[in-house]
TORKOL-4160 file (C-alpha; in steps of 0.2 Angstrom, whole numbers, padded with zeros to 4 digits, m for minus):
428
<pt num="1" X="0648" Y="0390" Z="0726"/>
<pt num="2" X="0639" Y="0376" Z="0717"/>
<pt num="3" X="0625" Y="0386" Z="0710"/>
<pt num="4" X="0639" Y="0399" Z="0704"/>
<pt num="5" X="0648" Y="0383" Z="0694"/>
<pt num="6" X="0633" Y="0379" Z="0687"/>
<pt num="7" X="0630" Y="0396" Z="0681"/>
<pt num="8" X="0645" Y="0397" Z="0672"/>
<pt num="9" X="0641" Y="0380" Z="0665"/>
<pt num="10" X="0626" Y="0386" Z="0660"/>
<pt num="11" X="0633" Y="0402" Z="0652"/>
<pt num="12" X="0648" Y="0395" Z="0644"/>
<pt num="13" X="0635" Y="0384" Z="0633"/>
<pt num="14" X="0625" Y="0396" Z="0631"/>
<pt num="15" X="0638" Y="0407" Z="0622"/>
<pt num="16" X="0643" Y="0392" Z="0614"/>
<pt num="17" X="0626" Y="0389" Z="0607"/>
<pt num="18" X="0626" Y="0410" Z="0602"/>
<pt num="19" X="0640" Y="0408" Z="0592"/>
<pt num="20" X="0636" Y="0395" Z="0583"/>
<pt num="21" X="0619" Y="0402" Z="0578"/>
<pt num="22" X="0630" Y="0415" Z="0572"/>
<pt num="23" X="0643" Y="0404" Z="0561"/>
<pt num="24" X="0625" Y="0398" Z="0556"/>
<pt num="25" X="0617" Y="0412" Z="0549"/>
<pt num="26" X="0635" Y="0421" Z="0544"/>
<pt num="27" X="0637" Y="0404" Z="0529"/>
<pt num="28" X="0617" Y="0406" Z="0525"/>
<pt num="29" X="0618" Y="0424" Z="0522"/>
<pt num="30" X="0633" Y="0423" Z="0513"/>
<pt num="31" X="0624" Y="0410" Z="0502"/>
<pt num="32" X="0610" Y="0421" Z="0499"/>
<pt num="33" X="0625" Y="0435" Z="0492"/>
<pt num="34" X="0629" Y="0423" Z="0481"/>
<pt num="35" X="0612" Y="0423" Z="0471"/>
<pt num="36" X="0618" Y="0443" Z="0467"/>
<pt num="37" X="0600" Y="0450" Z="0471"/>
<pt num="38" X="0599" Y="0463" Z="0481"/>
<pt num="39" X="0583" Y="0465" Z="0489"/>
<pt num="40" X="0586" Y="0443" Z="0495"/>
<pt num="41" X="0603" Y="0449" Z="0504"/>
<pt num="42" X="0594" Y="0461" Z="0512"/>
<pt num="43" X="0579" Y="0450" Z="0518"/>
<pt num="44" X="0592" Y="0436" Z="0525"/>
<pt num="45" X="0602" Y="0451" Z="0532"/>
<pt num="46" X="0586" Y="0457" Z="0543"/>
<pt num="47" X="0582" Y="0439" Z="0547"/>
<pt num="48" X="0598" Y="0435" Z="0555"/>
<pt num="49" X="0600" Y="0450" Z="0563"/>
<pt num="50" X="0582" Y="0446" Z="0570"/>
<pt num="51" X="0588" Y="0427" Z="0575"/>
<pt num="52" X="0604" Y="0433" Z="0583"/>
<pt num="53" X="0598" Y="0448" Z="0593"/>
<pt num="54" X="0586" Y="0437" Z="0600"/>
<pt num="55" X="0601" Y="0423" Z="0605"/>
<pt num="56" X="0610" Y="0437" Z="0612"/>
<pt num="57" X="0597" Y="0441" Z="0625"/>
<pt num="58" X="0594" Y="0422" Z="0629"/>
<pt num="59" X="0616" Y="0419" Z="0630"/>
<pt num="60" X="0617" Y="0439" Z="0641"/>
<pt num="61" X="0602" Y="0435" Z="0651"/>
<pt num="62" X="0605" Y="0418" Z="0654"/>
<pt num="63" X="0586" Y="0413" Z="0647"/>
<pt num="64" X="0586" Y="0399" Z="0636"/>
<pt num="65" X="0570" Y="0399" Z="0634"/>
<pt num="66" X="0569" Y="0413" Z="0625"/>
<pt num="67" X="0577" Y="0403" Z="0611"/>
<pt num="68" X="0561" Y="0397" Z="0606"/>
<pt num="69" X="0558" Y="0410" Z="0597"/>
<pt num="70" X="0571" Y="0407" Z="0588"/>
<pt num="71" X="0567" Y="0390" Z="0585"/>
<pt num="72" X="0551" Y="0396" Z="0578"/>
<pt num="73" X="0555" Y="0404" Z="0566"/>
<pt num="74" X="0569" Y="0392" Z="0561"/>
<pt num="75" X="0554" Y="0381" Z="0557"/>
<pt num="76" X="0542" Y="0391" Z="0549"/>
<pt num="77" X="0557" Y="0400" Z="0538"/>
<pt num="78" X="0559" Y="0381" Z="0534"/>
<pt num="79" X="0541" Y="0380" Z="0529"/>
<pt num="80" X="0542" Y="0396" Z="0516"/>
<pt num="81" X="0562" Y="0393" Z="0510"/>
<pt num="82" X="0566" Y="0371" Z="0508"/>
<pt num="83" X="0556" Y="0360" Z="0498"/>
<pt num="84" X="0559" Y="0341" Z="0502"/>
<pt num="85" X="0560" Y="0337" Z="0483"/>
<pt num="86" X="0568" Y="0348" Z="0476"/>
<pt num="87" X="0576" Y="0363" Z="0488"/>
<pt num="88" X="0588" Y="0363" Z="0502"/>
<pt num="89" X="0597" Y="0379" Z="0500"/>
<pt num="90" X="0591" Y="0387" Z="0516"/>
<pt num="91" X="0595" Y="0371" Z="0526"/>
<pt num="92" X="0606" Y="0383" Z="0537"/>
<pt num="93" X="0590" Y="0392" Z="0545"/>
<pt num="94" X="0583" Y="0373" Z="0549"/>
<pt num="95" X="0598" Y="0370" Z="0561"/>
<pt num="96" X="0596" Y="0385" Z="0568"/>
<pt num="97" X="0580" Y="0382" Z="0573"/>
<pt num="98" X="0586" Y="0364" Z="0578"/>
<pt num="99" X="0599" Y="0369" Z="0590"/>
<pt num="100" X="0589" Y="0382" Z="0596"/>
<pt num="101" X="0575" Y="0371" Z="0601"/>
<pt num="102" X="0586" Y="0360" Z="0608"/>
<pt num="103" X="0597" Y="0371" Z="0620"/>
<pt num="104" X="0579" Y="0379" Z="0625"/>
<pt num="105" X="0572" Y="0366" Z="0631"/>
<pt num="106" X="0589" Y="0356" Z="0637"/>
<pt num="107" X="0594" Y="0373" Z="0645"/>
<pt num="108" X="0577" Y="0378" Z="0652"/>
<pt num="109" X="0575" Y="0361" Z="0661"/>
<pt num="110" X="0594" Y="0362" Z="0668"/>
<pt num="111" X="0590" Y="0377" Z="0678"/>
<pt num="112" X="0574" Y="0370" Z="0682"/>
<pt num="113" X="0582" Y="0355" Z="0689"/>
<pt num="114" X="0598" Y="0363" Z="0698"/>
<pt num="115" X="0587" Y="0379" Z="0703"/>
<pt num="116" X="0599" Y="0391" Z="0694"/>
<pt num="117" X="0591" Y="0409" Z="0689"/>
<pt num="118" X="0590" Y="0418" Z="0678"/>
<pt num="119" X="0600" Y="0435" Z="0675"/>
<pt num="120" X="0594" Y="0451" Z="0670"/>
<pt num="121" X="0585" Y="0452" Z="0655"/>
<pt num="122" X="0594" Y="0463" Z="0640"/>
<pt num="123" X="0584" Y="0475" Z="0635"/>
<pt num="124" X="0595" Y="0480" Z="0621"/>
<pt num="125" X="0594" Y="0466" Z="0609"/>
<pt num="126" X="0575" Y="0468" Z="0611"/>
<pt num="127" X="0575" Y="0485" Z="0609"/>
<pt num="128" X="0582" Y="0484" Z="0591"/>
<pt num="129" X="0572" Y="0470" Z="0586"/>
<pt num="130" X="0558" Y="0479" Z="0589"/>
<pt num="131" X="0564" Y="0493" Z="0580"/>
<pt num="132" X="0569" Y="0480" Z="0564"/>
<pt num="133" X="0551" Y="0474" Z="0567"/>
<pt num="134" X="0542" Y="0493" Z="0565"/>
<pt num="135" X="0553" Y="0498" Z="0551"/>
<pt num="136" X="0550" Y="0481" Z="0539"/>
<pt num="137" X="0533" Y="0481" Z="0543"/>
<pt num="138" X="0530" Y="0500" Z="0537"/>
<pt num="139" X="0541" Y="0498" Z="0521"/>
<pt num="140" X="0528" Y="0485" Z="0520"/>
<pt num="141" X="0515" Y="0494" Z="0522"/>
<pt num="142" X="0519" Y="0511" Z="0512"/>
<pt num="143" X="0523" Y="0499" Z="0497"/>
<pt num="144" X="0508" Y="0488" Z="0498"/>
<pt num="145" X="0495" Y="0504" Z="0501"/>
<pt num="146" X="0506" Y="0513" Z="0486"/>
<pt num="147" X="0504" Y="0500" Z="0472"/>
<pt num="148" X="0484" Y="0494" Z="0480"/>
<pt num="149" X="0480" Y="0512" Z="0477"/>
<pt num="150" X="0487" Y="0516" Z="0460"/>
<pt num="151" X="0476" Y="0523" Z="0447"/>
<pt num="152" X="0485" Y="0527" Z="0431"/>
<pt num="153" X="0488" Y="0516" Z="0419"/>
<pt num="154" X="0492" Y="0497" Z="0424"/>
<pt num="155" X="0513" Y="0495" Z="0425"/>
<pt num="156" X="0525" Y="0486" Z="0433"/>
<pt num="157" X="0522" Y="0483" Z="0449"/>
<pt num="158" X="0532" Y="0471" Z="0463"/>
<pt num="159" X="0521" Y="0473" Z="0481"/>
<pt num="160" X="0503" Y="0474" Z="0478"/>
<pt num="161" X="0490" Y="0472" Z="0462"/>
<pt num="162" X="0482" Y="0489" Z="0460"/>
<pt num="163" X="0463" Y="0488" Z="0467"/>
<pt num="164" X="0454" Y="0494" Z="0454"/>
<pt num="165" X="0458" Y="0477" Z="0444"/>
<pt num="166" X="0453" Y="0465" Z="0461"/>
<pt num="167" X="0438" Y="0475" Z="0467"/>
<pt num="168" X="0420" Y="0466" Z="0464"/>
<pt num="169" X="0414" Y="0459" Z="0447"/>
<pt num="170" X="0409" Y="0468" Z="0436"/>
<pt num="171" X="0395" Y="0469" Z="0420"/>
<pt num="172" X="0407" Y="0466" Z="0408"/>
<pt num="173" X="0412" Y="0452" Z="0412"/>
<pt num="174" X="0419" Y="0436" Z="0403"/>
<pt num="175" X="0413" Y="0419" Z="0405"/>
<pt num="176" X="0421" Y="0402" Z="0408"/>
<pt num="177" X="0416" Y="0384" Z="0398"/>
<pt num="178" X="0422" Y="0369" Z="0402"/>
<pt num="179" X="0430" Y="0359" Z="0386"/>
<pt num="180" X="0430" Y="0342" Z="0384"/>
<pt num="181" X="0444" Y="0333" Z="0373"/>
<pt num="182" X="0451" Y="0314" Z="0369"/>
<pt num="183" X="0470" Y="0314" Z="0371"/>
<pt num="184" X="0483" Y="0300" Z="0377"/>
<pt num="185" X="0493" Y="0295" Z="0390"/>
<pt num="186" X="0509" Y="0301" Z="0381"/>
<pt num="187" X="0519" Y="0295" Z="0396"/>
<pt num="188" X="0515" Y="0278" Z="0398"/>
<pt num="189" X="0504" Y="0267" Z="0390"/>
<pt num="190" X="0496" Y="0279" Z="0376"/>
<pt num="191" X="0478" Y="0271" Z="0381"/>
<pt num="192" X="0463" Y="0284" Z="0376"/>
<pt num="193" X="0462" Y="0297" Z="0390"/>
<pt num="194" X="0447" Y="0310" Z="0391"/>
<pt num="195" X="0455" Y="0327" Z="0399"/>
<pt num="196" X="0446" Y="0343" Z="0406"/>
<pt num="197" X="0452" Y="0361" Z="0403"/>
<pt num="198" X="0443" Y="0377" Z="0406"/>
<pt num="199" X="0442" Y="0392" Z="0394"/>
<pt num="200" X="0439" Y="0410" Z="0397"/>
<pt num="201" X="0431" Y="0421" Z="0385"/>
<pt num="202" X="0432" Y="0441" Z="0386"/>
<pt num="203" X="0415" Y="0450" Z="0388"/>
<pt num="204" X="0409" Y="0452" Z="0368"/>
<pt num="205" X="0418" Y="0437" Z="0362"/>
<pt num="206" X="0412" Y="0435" Z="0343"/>
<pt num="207" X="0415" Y="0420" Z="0332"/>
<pt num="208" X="0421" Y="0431" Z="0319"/>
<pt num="209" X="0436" Y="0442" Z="0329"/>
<pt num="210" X="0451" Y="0433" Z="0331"/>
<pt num="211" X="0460" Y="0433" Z="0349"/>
<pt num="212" X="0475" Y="0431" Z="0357"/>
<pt num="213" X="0477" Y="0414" Z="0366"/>
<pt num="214" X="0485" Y="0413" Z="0384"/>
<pt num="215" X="0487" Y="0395" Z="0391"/>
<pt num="216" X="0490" Y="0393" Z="0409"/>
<pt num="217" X="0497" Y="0380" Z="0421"/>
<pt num="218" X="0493" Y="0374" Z="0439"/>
<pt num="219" X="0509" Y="0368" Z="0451"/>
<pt num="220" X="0509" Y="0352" Z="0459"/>
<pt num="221" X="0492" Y="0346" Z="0468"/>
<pt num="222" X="0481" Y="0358" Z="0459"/>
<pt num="223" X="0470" Y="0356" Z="0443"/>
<pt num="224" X="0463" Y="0365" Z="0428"/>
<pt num="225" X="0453" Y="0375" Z="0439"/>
<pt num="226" X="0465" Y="0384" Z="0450"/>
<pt num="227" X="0469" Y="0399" Z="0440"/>
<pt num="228" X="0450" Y="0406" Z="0438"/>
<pt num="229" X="0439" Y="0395" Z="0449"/>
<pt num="230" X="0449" Y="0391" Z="0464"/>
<pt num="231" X="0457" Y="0409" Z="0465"/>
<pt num="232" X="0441" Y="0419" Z="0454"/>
<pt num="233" X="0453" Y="0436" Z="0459"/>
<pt num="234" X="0461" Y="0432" Z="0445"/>
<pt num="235" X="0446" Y="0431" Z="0431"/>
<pt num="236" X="0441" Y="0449" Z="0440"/>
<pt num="237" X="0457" Y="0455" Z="0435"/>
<pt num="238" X="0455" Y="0448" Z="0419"/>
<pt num="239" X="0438" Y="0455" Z="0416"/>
<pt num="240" X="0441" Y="0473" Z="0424"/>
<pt num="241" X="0459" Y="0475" Z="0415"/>
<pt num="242" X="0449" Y="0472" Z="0396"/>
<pt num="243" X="0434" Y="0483" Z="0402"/>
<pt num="244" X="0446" Y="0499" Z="0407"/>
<pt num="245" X="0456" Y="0495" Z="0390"/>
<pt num="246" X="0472" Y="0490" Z="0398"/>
<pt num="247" X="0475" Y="0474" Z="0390"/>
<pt num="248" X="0467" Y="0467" Z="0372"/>
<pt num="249" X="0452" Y="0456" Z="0375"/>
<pt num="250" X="0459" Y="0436" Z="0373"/>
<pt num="251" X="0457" Y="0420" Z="0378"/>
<pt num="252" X="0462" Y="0409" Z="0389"/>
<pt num="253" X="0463" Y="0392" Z="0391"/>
<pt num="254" X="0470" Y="0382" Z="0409"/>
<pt num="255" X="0474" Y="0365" Z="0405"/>
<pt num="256" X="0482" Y="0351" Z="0417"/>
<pt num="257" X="0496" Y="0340" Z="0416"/>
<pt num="258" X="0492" Y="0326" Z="0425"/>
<pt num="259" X="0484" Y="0312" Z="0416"/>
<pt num="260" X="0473" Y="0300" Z="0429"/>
<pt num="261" X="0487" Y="0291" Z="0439"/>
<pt num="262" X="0501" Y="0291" Z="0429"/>
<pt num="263" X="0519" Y="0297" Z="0437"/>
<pt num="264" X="0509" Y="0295" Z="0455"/>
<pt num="265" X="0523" Y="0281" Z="0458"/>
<pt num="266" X="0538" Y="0287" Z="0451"/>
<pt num="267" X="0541" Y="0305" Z="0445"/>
<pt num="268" X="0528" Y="0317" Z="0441"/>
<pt num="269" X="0544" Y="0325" Z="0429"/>
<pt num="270" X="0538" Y="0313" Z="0414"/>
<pt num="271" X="0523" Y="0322" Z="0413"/>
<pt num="272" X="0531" Y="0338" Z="0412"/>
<pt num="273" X="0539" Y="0334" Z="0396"/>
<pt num="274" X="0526" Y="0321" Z="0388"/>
<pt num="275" X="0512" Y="0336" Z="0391"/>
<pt num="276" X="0520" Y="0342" Z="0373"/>
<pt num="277" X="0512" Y="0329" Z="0364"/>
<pt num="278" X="0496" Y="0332" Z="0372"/>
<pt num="279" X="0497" Y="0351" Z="0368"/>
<pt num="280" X="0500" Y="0349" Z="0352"/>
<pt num="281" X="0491" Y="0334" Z="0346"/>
<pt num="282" X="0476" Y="0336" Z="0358"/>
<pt num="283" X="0473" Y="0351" Z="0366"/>
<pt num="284" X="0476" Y="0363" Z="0354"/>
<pt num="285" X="0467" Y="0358" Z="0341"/>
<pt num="286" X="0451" Y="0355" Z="0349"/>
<pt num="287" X="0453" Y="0371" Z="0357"/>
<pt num="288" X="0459" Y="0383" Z="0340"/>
<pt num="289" X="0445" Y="0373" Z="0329"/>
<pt num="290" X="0433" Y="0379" Z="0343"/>
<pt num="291" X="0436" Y="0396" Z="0348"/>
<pt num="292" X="0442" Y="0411" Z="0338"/>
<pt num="293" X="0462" Y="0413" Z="0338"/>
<pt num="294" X="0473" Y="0417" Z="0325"/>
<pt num="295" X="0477" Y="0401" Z="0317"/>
<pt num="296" X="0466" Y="0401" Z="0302"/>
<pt num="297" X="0467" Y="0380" Z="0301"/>
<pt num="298" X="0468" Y="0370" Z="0318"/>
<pt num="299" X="0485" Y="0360" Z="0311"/>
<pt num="300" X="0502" Y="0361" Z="0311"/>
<pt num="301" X="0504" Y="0375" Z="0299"/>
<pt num="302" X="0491" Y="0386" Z="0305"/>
<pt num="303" X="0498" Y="0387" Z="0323"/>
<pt num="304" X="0515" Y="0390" Z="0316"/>
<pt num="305" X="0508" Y="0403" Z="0307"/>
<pt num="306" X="0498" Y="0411" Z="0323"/>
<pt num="307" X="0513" Y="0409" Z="0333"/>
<pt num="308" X="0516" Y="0427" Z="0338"/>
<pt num="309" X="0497" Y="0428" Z="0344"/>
<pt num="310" X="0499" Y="0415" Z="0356"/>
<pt num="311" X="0507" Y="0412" Z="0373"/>
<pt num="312" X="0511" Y="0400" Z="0386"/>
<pt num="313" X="0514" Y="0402" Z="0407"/>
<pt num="314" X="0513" Y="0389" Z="0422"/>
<pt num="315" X="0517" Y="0391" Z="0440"/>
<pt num="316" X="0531" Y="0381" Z="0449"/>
<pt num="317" X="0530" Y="0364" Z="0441"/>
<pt num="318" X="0517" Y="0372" Z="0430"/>
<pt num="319" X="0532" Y="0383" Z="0426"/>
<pt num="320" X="0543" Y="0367" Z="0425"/>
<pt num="321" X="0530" Y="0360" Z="0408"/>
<pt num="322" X="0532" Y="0376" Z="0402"/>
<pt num="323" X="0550" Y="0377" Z="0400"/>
<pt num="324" X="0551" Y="0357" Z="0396"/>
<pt num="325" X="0534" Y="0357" Z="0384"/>
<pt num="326" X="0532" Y="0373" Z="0376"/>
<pt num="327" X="0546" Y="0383" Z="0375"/>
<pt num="328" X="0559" Y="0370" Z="0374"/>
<pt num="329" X="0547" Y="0360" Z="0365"/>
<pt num="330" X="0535" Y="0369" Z="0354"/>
<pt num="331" X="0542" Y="0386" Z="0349"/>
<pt num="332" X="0538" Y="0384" Z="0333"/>
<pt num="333" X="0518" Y="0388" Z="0340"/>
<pt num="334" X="0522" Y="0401" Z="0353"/>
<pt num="335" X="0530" Y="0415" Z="0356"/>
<pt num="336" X="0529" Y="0422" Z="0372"/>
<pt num="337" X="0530" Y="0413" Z="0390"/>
<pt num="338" X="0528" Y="0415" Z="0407"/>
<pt num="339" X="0539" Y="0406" Z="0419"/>
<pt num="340" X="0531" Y="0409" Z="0439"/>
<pt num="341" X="0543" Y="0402" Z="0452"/>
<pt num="342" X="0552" Y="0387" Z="0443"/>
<pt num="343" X="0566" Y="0383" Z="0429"/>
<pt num="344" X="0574" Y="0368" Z="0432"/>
<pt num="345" X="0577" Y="0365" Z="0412"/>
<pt num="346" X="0595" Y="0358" Z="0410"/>
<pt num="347" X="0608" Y="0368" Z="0398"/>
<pt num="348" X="0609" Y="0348" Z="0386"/>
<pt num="349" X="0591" Y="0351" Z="0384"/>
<pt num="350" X="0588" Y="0372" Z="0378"/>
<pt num="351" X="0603" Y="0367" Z="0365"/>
<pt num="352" X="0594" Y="0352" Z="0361"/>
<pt num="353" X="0577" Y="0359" Z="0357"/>
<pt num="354" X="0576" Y="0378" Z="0356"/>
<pt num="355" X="0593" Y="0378" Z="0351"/>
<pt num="356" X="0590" Y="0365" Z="0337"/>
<pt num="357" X="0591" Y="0371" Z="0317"/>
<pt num="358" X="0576" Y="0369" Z="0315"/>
<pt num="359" X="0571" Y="0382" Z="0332"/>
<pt num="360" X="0584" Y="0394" Z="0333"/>
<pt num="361" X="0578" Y="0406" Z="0320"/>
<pt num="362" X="0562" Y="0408" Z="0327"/>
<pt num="363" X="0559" Y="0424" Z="0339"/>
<pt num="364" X="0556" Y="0424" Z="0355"/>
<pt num="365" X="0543" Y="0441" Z="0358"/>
<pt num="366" X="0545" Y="0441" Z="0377"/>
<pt num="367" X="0548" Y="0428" Z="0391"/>
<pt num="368" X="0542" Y="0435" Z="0408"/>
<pt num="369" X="0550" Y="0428" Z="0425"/>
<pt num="370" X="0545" Y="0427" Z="0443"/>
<pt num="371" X="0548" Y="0421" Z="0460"/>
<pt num="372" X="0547" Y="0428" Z="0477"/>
<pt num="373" X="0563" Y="0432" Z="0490"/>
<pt num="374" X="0554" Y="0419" Z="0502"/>
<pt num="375" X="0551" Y="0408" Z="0488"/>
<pt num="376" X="0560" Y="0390" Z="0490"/>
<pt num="377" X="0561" Y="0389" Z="0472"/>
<pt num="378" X="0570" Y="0405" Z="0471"/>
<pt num="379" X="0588" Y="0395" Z="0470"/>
<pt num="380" X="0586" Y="0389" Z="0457"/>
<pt num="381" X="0575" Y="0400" Z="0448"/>
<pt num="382" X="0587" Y="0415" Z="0447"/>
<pt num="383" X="0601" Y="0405" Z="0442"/>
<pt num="384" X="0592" Y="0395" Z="0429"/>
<pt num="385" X="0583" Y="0413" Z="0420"/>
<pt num="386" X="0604" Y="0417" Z="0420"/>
<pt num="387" X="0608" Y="0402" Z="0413"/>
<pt num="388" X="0595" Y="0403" Z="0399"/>
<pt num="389" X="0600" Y="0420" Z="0396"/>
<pt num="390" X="0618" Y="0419" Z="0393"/>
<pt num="391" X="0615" Y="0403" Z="0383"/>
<pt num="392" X="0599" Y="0413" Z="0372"/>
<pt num="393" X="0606" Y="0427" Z="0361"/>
<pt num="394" X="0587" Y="0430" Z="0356"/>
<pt num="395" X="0584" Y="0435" Z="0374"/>
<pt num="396" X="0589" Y="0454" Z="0379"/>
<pt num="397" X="0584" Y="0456" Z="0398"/>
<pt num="398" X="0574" Y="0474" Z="0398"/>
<pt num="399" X="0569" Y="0471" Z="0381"/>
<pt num="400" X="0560" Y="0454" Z="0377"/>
<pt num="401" X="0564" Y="0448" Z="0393"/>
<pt num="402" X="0565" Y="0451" Z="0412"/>
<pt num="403" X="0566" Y="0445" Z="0429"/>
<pt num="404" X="0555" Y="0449" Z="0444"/>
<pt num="405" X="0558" Y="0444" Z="0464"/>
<pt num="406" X="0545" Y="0450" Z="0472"/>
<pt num="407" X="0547" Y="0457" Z="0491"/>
<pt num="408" X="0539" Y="0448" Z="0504"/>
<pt num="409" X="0531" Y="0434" Z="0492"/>
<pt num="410" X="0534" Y="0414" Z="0496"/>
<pt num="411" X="0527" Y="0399" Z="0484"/>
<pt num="412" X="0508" Y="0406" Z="0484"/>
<pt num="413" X="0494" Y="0414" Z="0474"/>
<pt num="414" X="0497" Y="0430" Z="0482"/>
<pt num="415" X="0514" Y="0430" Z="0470"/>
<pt num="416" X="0506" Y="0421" Z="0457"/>
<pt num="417" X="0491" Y="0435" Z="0457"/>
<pt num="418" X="0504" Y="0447" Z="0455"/>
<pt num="419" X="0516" Y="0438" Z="0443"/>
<pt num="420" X="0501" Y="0436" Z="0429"/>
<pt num="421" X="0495" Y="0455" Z="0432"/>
<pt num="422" X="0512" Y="0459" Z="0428"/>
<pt num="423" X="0513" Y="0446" Z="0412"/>
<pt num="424" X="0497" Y="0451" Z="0404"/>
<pt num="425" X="0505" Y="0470" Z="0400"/>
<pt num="426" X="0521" Y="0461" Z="0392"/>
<pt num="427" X="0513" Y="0448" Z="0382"/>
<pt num="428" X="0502" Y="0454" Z="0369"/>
């Protein structure tokens, strides 16, 4: 009689805690509807149904421990989807995996305890789990192995970087110098600072040619070297995309915000927006009096002048200098940008600089937009990119602009890889 009580008990918390894992994932799915994408409603749709499957057959079978599982991946979804600075929006899948730990082990050690068994386990639940499993994992698959194995001409492309662009150096390839250059702490103090950037020149550069200029920007807790040292797939795609005439041959040059110690205590924000000064006071100049571009003189006039030959991209607070240092801050010297997992420029500050009379004339040739549906700066990305182009007549998605969300991608390289393959056929 007692260990039927305590069965019941145990059951009746049980479905308790199922429920609530529902009501849990019903509100973070509903939120991911509200970002309108499709492909992210489908991926929180296929989470949940994996979470709450698996809470069904620890509620039916009266095994709590199977909700670890389910606290597991509460956690690592956690890992991919929040950000303590600046992203909560997936706080939902944390609780889950919260109460799910918590009724696992409390639930577990109860039965332990008070010897109560288990029931039967429910092989339905498990059943379709596995089949939810196969079926993502072979979309996965087919897409990956289709776009890895392409061989026409580069295109769009949303799961995988064609192989012939990553696949072992090659003779023709172009070489990367380090540069050198005196600028300021434009945040702080001004005092005289000596900054590093790295520049990449095509196979055959010649003093005499003039090139296209890409500058490109780290994210937090990386340096001027990420984009072609740390992560040299991307130089071979580079190299291999020039050599089979996909792209013209350009520069590029990877610069970093961060200036010694400064914003370390308070906000690393100021740098995002002071970088300006340093771009086009600095940085530019000793790079365009150096290297062969398209501005005739390394000053103001020849840089406005060049404008349509030049570009600017950055991932996540990379992404985040871009939007507050270049395009909101130096139009009037580029004209195409890359914006890779971030936008958190405020509407007072596009109508205060892009926006400005002096600004809104000048064109915008394209401005290329990324983030993953595992990404945890999706929220904000996709809404911002909106924002900016309801506010920006001069933007027309599918023409000069346009938005990718990449299946399967969170806050990495491997999106990042993808995101620059895809902006080097839109920028020049």
């Amino acid at each position: 009689m007692k260990d039927r009580k305590e069965k019941r008990m145990i059951d009746r918390i049980g479905l308790g805690v199922f429920l609530a894992l529902c009501l849990l994932g019903a509100v973070q799915t509903g939120l991911y509807f509200t970002l309108g994408l499709a492909n992210m409603a489908l991926t929180a749709l296929v989470l949940q149904a994996l979470i709450l499957l698996l809470s069904w057959a620890a509620w039916r079978g009266r095994m709590p421990f199977l909700l670890l599982g389910v606290a597991a991946c509460g956690f690592v979804l956690n890992s991919f989807l929040n950000y303590g600075e600046t992203t909560h929006f997936a706080s939902f899948i944390l609780w889950q995996g919260i109460l799910a730990a918590v009724w696992a082990v409390l639930g577990t050690g109860w039965m332990i305890w008070k010897k109560v068994r288990t029931g039967r386990l429910t092989w339905i639940p498990l059943a379709l789990m596995l089949l939810i499993v196969l079926s993502v994992g072979c979309v996965w698959k087919l897409n990956v192995d289709a776009d890895r194995a392409w061989e026409g001409h580069a295109k769009r492309a949303v799961w995988a970087v064609p192989a012939k662009y990553d696949t072992g150096e090659i003779a023709e390839a172009g070489t990367l110098e380090e540069l050198l250059y005196e600028t300021k702490a434009y945040a702080t103090d001004s005092r005289p600072v000596t900054k590093r950037a790295l520049v990449y020149l095509p196979y055959g550069y010649d003093e005499n040619e003039q090139y296209n200029i890409l500058y490109l920007m780290h994210g937090t807790g990386d340096d001027e070297n990420y984009w072609l040292q740390t992560h040299p797939v991307n130089k071979i795609m580079l190299d291999r995309m020039i050599a089979q005439g996909e792209i013209e041959p350009l520069i590029v040059v990877t610069p970093t915000f961060y200036v010694e110690d400064d914003g370390k205590d308070s906000s690393l924000d100021i740098l995002t927006f002071s970088f300006r000064e340093e771009l086009r006071n600095d940085l530019m100049p000793a790079v365009e009096s150096k290297y062969a571009t398209f501005a005739e003189t390394a000053d103001d006039a020849g840089f406005a002048a060049s404008r349509e030959h030049r570009a600017f991209a950055g991932l996540s607070r990379g992404a985040v200098t871009t939007a507050n240092s270049v395009l909101c801050g130096s139009l009037d010297y580029f004209s195409r940008f890359g914006l890779f997992s971030s936008f958190r420029t405020t509407e007072e500050h596009i109508r205060e600089t892009m926006q400005s009379e002096s600004q809104r004339e000048l064109s915008i040739d394209y401005l290329y937009a990324s983030t993953g549906n595992f990404d945890f700066a999706t929220p904000y990305m996709v809404p911002g990119y909106r924002m900016l182009c309801e506010l920006e007549p001069r933007l027309i998605e599918g023409v000069n602009t346009s938005l990718d969300v990449f299946p399967m991608r969170y806050h990495s390289i491997g999106h990042w890889h993808l995101s620059l393959y895809n902006l080097l056929q839109k920028i020049f």
